[in-house]
C-alpha positions in Angstrom: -53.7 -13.6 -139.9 -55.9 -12.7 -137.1 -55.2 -12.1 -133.6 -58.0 -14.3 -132.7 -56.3 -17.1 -135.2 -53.1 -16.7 -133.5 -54.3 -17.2 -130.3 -56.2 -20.3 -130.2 -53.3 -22.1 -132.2 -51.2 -21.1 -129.6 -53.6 -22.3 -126.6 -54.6 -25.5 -128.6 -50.6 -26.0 -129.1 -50.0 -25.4 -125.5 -52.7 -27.6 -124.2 -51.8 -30.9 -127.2 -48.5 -30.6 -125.7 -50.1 -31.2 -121.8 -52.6 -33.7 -123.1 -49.5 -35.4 -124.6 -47.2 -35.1 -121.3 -50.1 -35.6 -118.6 -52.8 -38.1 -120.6 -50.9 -40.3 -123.1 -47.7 -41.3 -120.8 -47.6 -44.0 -122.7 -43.5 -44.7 -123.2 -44.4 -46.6 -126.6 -44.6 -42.7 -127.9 -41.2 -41.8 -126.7 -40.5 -37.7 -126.7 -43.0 -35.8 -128.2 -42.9 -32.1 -128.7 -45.7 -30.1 -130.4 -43.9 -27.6 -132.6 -46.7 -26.1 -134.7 -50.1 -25.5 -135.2 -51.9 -24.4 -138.0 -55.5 -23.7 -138.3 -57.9 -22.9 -140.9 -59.4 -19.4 -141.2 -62.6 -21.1 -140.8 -61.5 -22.9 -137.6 -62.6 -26.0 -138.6 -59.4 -27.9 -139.2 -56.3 -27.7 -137.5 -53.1 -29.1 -138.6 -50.7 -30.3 -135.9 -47.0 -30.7 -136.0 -45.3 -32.3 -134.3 -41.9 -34.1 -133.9 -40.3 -37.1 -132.1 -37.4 -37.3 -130.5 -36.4 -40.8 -132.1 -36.4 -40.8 -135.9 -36.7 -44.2 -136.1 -39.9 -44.3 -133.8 -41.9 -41.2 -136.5 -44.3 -43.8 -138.7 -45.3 -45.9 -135.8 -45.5 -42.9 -133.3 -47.7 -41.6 -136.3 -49.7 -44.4 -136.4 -51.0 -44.5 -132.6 -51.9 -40.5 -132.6 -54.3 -41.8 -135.5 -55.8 -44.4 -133.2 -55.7 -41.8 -130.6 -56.6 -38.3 -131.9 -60.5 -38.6 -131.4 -60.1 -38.8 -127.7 -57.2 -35.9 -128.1 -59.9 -33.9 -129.3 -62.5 -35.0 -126.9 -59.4 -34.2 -124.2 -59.0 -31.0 -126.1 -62.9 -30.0 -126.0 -63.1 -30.5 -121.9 -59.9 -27.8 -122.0 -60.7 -24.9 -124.2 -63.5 -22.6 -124.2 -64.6 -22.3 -127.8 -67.8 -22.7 -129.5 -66.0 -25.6 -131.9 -63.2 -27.5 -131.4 -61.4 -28.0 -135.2 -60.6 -31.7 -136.8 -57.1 -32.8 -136.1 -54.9 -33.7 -138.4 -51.3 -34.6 -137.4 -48.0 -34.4 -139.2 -44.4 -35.3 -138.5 -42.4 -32.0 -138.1 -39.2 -32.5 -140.6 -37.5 -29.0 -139.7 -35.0 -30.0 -138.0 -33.9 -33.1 -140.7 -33.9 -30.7 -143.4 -32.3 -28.6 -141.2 -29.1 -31.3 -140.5 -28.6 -32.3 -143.5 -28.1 -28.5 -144.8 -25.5 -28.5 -141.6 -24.0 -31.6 -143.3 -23.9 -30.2 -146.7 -22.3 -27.1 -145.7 -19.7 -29.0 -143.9 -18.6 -31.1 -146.7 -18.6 -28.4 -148.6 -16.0 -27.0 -146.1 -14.0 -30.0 -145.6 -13.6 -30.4 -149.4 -13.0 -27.1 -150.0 -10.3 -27.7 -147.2 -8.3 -30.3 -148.8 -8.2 -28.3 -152.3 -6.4 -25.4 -150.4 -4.1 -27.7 -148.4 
């Protein structure tokens, strides 16, 4: 990967996750973070993760950053000084669930292993 790659994901992640806390306050979206960004060597398309803070909130949360993403792109273009903004396509960022239930396997694993010995 390119220097030049790795540095506009990390600006546009930096300024989604400003648009996000200063522009869309909107408490419908609950706690956003913006934990990724991904973008094609071609700079055209860039793939945004991001997670929620309320599980139960991710396919409606989803939902309104579809309604929304032209004019966080629009938003975007005013901040960054590049010849062309990328498309933006959002995901839900499931690290941290796959990550838990690993946690909870492992435990079980423990506490079963736990009553064998005892």
């Amino acid at each position: 990967m390119s220097y030049r790659v790795d540095r506009i994901e990390n600006l546009i992640k930096e300024e989604i996750s400003l648009i996000f806390l200063n522009k869309f306050k909107d408490p419908a979206f609950g706690l956003i973070t913006i934990t990724n960004v991904k973008i094609s060597p071609d700079l055209k398309i860039a793939k945004i993760y991001f997670s929620v803070f309320e599980k139960d909130k991710r396919d409606f949360v989803s939902a309104k950053i579809e309604l929304v993403k032209g004019a966080i792109r629009t938003e975007l273009a005013h901040r960054i000084r590049i010849r062309f903004v990328p498309e933006l396509k959002f995901f839900v960022d499931d690290t941290l669930d796959y990550v838990e239930k690993i946690e909870s396997l492992i435990k079980k694993i423990h506490e079963d292993d736990n009553k064998g010995n005892g």
